[in-house]
MIRO-133105 format. One record per residue: x, y, z of N, C-alpha, C in turn; residue number from 1. Coordinates in nm, 4 decimals. Example, Ala and Ser with C-alpha at 12.3 -4.5 7.8 and 13.67 -1.06 7.14 Angstrom:
2
nc1, nc2, nc3, cac1, cac2, cac3, cc1, cc2, cc3, num
1.3190, -0.5690, 0.7800, 1.2300, -0.4500, 0.7800, 1.3200, -0.3300, 0.7800, 1
1.2850, -0.2250, 0.7080, 1.3670, -0.1060, 0.7140, 1.2900, 0.0030, 0.7870, 2
//
This chain:
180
nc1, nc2, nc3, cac1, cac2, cac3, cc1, cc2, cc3, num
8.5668, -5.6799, -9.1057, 8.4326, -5.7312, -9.0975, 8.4318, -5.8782, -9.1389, 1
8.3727, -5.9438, -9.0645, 8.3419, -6.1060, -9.1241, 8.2887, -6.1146, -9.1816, 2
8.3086, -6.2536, -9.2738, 8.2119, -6.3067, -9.4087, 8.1835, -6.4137, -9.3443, 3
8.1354, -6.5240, -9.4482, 8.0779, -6.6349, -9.3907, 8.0786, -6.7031, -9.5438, 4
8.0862, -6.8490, -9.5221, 8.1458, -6.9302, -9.6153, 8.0771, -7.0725, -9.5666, 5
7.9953, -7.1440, -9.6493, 7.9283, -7.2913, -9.6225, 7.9683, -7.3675, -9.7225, 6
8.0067, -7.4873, -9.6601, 8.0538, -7.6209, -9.7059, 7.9708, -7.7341, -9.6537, 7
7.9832, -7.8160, -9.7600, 7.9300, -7.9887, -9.7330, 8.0023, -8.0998, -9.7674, 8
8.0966, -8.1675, -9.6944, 8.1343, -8.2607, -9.7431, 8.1695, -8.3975, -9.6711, 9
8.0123, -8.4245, -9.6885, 8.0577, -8.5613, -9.5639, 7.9394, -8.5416, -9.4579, 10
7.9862, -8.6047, -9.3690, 7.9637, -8.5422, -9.2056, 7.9929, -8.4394, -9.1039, 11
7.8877, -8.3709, -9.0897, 7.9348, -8.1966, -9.0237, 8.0037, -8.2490, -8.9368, 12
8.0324, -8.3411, -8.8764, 8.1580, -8.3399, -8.7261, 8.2486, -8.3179, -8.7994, 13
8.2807, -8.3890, -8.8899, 8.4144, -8.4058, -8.9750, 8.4671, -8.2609, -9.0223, 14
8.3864, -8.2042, -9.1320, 8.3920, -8.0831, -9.1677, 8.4364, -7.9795, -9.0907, 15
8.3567, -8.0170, -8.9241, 8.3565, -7.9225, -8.8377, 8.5166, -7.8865, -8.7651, 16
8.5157, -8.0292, -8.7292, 8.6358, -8.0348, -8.6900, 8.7533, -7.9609, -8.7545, 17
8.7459, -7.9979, -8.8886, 8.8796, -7.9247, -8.9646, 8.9008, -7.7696, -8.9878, 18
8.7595, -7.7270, -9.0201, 8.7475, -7.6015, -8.9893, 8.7604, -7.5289, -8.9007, 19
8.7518, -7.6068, -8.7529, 8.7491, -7.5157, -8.6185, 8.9408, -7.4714, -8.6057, 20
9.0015, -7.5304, -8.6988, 9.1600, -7.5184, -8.6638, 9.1654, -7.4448, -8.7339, 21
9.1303, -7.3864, -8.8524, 9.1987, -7.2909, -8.9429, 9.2084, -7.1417, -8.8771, 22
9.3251, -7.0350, -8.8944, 9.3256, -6.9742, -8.8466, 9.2159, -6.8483, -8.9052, 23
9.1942, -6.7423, -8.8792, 9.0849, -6.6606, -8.9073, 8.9608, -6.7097, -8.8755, 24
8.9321, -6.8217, -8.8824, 8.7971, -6.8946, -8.8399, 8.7624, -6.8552, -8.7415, 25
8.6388, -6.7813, -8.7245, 8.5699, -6.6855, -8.6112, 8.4519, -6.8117, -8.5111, 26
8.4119, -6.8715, -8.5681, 8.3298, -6.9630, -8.5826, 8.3002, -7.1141, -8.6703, 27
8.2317, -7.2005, -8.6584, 8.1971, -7.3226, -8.7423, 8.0751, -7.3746, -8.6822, 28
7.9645, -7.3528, -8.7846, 7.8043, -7.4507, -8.6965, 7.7828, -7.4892, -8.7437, 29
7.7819, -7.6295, -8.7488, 7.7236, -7.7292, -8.8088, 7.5327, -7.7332, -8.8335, 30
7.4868, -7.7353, -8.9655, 7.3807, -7.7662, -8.9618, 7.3262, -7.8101, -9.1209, 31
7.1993, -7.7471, -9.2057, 7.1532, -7.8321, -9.2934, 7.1592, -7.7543, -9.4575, 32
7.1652, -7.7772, -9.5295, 7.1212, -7.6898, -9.6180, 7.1203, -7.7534, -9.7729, 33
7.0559, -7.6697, -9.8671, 7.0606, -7.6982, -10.0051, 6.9405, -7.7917, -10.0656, 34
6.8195, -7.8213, -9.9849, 6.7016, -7.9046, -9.9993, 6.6139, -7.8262, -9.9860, 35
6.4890, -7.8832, -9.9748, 6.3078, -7.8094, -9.9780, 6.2653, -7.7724, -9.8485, 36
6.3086, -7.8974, -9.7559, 6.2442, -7.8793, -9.6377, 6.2511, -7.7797, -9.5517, 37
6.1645, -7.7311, -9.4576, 6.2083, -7.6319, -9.4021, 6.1725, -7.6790, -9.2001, 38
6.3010, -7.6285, -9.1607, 6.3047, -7.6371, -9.0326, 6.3540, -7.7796, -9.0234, 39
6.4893, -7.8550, -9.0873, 6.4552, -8.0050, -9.0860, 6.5474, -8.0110, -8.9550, 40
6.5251, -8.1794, -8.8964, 6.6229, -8.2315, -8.8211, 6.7216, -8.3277, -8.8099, 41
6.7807, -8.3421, -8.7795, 6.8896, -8.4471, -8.8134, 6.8299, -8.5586, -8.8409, 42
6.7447, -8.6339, -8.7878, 6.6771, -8.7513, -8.8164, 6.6174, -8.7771, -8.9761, 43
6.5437, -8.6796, -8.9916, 6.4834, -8.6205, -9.1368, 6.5913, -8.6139, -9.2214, 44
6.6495, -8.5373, -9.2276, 6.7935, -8.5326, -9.3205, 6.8727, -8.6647, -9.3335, 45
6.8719, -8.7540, -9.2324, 6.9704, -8.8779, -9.2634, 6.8478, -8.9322, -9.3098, 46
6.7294, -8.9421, -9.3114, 6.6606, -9.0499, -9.3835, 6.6203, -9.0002, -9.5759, 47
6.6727, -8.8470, -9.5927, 6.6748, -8.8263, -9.7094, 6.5839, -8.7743, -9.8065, 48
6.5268, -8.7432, -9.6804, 6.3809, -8.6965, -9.7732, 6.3495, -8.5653, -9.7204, 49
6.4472, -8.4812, -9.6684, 6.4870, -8.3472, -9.6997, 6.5268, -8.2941, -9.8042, 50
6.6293, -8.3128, -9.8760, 6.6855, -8.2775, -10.0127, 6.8249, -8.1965, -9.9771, 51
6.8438, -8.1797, -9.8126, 6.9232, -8.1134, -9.7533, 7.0798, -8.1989, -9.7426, 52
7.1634, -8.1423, -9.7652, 7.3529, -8.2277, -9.6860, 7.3397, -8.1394, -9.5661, 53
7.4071, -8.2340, -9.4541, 7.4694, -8.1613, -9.3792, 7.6062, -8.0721, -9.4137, 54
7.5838, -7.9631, -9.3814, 7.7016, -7.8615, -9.3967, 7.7417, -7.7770, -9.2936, 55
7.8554, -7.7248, -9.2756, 7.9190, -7.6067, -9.1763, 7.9028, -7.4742, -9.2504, 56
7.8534, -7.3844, -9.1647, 7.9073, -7.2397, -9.1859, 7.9685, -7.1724, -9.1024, 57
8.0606, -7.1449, -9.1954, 8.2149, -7.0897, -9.1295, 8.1825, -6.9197, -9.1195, 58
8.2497, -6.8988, -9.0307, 8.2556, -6.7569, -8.9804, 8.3817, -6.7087, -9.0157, 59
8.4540, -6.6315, -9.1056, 8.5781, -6.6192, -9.0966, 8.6108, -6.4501, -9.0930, 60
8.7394, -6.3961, -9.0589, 8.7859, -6.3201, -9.0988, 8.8927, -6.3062, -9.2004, 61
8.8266, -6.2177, -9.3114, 8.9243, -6.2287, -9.4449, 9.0407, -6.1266, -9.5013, 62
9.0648, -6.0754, -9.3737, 9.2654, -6.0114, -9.3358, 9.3096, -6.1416, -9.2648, 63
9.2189, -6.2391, -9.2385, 9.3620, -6.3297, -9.1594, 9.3240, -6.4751, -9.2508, 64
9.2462, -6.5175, -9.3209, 9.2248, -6.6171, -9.4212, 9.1008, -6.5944, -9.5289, 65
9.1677, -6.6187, -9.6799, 9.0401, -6.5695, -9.8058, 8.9798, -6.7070, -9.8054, 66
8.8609, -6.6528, -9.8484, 8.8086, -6.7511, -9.9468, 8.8503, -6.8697, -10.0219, 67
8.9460, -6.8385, -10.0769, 9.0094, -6.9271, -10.1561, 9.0838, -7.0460, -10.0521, 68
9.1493, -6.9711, -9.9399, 9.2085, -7.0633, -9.9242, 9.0800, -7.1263, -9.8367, 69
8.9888, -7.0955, -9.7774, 8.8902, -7.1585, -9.7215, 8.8542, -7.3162, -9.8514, 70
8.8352, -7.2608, -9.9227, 8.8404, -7.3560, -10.0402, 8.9129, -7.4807, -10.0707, 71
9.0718, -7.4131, -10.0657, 9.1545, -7.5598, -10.0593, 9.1113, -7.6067, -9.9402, 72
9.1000, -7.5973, -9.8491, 9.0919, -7.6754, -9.7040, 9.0205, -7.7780, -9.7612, 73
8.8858, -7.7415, -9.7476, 8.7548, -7.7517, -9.8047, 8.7902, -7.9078, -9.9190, 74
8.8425, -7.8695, -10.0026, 8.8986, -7.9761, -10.1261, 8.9977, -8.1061, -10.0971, 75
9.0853, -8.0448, -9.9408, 9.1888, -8.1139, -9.8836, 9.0853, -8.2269, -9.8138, 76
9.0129, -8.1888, -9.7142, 8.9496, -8.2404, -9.6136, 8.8039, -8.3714, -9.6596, 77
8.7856, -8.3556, -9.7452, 8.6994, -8.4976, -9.8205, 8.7319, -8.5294, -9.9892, 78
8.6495, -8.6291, -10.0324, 8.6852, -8.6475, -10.1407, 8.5448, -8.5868, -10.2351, 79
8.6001, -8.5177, -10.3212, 8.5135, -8.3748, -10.4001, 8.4650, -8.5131, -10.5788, 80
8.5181, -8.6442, -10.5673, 8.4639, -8.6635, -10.6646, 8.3718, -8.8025, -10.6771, 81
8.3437, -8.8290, -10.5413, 8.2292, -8.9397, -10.5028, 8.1439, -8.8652, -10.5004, 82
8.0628, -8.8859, -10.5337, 7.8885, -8.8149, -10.5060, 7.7483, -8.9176, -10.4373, 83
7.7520, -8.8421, -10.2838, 7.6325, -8.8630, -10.2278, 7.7426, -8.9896, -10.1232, 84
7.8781, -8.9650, -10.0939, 7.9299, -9.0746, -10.0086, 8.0712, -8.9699, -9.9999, 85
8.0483, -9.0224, -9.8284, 8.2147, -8.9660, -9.7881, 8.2629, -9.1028, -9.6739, 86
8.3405, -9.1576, -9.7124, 8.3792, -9.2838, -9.6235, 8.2477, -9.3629, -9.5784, 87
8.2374, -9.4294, -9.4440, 8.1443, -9.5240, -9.3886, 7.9612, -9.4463, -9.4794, 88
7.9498, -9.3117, -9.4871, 7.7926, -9.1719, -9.4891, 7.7743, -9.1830, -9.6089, 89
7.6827, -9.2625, -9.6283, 7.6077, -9.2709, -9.7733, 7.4672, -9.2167, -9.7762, 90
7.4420, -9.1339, -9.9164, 7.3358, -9.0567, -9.9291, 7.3385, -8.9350, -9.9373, 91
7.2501, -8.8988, -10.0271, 7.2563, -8.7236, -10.0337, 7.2988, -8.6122, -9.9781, 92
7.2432, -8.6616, -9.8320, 7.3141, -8.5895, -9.7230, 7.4733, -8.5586, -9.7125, 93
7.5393, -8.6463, -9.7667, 7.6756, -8.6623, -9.7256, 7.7249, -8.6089, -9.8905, 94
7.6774, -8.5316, -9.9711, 7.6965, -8.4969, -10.0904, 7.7916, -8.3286, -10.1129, 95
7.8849, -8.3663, -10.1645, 8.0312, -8.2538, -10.2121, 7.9494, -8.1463, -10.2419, 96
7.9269, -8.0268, -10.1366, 7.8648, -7.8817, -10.1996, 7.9177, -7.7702, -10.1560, 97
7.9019, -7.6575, -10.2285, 7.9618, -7.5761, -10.1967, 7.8273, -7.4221, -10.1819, 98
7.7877, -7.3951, -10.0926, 7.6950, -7.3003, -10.1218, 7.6799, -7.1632, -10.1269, 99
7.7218, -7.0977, -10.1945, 7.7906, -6.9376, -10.2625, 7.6463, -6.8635, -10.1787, 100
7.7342, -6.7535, -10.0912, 7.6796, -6.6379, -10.0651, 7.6748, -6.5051, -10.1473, 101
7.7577, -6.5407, -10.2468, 7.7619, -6.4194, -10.3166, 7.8278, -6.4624, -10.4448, 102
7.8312, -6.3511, -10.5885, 7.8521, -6.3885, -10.7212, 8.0086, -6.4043, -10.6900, 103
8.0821, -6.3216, -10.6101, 8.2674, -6.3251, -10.5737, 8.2718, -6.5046, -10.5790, 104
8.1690, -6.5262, -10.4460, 8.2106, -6.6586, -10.3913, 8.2005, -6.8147, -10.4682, 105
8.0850, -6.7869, -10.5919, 8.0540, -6.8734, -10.7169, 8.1688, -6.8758, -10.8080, 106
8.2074, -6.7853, -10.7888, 8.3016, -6.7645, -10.9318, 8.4608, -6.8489, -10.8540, 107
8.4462, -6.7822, -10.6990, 8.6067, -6.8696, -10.6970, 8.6039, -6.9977, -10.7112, 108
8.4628, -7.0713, -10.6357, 8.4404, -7.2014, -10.6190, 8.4582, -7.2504, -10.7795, 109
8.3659, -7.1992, -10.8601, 8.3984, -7.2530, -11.0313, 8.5606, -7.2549, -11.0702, 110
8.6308, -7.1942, -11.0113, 8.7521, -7.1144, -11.0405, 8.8570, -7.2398, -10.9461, 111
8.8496, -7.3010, -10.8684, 8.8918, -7.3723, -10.8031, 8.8371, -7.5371, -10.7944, 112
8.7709, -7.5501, -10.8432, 8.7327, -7.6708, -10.9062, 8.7953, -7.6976, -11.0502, 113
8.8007, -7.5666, -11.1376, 8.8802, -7.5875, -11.2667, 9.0190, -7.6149, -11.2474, 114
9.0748, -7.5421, -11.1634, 9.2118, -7.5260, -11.1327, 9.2730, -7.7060, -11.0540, 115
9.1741, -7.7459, -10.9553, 9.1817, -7.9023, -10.9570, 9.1919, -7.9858, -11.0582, 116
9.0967, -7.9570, -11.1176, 9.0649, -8.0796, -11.2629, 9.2263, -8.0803, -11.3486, 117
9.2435, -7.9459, -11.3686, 9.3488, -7.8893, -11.4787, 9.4672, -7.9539, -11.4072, 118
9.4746, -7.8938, -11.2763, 9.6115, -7.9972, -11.2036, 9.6204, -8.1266, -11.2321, 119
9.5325, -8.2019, -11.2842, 9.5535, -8.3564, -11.2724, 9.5381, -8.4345, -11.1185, 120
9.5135, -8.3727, -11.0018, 9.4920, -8.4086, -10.9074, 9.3446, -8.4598, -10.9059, 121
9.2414, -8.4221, -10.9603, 9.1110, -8.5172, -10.9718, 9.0551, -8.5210, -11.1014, 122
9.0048, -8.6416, -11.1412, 8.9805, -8.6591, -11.3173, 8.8483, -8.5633, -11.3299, 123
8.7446, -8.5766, -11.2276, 8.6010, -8.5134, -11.2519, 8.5632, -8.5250, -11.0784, 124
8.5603, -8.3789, -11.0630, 8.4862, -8.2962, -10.9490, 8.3176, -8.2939, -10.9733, 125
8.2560, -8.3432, -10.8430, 8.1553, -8.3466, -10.8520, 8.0512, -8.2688, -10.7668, 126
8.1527, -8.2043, -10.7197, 8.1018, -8.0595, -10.5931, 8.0119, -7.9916, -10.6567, 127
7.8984, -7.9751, -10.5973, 7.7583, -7.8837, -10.6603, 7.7931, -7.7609, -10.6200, 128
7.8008, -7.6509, -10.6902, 7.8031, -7.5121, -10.6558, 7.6704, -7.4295, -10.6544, 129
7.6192, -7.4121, -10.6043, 7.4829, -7.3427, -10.5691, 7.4834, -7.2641, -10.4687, 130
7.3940, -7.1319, -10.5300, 7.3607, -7.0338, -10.4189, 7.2850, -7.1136, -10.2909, 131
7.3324, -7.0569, -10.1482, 7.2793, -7.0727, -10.0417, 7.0957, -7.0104, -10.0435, 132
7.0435, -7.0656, -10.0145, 6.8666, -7.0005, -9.9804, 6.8877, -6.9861, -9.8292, 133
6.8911, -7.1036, -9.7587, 6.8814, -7.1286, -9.6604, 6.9539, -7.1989, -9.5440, 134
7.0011, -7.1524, -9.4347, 7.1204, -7.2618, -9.3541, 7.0100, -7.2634, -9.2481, 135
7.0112, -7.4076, -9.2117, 6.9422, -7.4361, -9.0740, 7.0545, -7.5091, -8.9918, 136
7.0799, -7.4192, -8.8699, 7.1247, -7.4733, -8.7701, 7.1011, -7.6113, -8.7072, 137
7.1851, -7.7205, -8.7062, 7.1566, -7.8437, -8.6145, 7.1507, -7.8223, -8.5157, 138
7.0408, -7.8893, -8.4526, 7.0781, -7.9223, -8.2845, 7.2057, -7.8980, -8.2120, 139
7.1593, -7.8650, -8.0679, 7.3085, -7.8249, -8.0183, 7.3973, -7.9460, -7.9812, 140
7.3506, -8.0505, -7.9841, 7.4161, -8.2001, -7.9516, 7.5330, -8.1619, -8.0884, 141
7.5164, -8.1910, -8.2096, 7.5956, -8.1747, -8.2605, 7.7015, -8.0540, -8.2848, 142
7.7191, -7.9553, -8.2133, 7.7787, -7.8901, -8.2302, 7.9001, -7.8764, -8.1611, 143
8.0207, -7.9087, -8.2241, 8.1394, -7.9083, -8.1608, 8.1388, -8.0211, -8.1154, 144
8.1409, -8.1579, -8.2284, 8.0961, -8.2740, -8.1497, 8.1706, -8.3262, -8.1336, 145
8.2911, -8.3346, -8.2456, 8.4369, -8.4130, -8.1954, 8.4936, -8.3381, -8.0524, 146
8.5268, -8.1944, -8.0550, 8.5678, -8.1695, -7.9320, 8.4622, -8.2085, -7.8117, 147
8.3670, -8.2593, -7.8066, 8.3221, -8.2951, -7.7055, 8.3145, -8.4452, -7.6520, 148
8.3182, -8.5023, -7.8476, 8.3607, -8.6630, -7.8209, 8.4323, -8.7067, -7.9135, 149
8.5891, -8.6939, -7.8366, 8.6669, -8.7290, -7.9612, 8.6720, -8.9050, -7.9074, 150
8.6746, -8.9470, -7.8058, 8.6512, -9.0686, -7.7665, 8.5597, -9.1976, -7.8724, 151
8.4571, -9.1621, -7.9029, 8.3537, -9.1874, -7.9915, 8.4218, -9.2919, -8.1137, 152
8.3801, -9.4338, -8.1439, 8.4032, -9.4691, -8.2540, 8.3737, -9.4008, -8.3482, 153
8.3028, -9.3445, -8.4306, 8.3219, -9.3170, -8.5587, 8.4121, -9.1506, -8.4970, 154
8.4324, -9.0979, -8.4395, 8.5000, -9.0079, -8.4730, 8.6549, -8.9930, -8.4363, 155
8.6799, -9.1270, -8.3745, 8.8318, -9.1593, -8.3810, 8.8964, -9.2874, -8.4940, 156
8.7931, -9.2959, -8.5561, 8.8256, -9.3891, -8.7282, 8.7722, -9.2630, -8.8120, 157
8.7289, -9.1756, -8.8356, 8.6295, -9.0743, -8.8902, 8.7227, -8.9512, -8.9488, 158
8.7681, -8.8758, -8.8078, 8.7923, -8.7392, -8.8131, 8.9674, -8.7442, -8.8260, 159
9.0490, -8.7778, -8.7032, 9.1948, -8.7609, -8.7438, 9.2398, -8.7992, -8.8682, 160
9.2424, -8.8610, -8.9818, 9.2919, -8.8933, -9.0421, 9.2371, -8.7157, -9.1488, 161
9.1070, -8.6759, -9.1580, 9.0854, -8.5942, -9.2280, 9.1877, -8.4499, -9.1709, 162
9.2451, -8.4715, -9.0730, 9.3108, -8.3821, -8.9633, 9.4184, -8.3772, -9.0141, 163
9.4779, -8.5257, -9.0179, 9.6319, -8.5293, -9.0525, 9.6371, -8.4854, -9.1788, 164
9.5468, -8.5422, -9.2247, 9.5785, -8.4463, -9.4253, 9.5645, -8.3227, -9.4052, 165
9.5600, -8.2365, -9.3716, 9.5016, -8.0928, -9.3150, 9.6467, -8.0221, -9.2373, 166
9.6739, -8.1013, -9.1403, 9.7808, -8.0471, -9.0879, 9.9170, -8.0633, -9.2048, 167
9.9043, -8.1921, -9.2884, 10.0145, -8.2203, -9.3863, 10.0022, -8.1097, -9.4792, 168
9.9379, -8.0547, -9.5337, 9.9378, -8.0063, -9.6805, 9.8740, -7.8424, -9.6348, 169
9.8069, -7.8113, -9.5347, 9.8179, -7.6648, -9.5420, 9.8472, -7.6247, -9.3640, 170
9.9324, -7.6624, -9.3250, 10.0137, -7.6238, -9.1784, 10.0254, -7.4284, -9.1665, 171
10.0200, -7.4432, -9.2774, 10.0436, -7.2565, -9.2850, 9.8977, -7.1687, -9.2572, 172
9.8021, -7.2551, -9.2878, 9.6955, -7.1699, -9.3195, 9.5907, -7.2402, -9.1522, 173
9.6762, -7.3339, -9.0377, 9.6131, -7.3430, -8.9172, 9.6518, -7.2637, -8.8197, 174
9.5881, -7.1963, -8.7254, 9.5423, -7.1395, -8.5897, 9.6280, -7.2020, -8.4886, 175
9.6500, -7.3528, -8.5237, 9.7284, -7.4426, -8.3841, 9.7150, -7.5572, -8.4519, 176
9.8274, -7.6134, -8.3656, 9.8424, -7.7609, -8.4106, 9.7764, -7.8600, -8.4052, 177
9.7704, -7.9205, -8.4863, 9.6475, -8.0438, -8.4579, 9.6186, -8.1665, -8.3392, 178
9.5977, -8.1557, -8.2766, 9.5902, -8.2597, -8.1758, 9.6027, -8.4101, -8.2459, 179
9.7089, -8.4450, -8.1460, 9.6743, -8.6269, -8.2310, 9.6438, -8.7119, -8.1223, 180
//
């Protein structure tokens, strides 16, 4: 049976992208979550006065990838200790979250943020862990947007490089090889 697992970190193309390679990944839709507003749209959300990040929810199956490792990806693929900025995407929107469907899924996220810090790999994680209320689907323009425009300036300065770290450090835990 599938679970389902939401992340924010950055820009949903970005996110999206990395996620659509992992293997078990049933799915990835980019859309809004973790703010007041309700029913928002992309326009609304980049101007910030949603309270919403863009985030992916992942569809996975968890006999062929856990949680956890959904997690490292997740930790691999942006930087977890800027807050409210991922490269060029400044603002709330673009803010390190993690949004727990369940008490299992809080506890690994707490559990894997400690286990970072303790490694010495980041001084102070700034990933918000909070229960999910609500995921609103983005528009269908954005969905699957690098595969539809990998051509695109920002998503050929943007996305491969979050790719190549991805293919470098967990090659075991992708579906297929990364396109370069």
């Amino acid at each position: 049976m599938s679970e389902t697992a939401t992340f924010g970190g950055g820009c949903f193309w970005c996110v999206e992208a990395a996620f659509e390679r992992v293997r078990g990944v049933e799915s990835v839709v980019s859309g809004y979550a973790g703010g007041d507003a309700a029913d928002p749209t992309y326009e609304a959300v980049c101007n910030g006065t949603t309270g919403h990040a863009e985030v992916v929810q992942v569809t996975y199956d968890p006999e062929e990838i856990t949680y956890a490792d959904l997690l490292e990806v997740f930790f691999t693929i942006h930087d977890p200790e800027t807050a409210n900025r991922q490269g060029p995407d400044v603002g709330s929107q673009y803010r390190s979250i993690v949004l727990t469907h369940d008490e299992a899924q809080r506890e690994a996220a707490e559990s894997s943020v400690a286990e970072l810090e303790a490694g010495g790999e980041y001084d102070e994680i700034v990933t918000e862990i909070v229960p999910l209320e609500t995921f609103w689907r983005a528009e269908d323009h954005h969905q699957d947007y690098f595969a539809k425009h990998p051509d695109k300036p920002y998503c050929r300065m943007q996305i491969p490089p979050k790719l190549e770290k991805l293919e470098a450090e967990h090659r075991d835990k992708l579906a297929r090889r990364v396109e370069e």
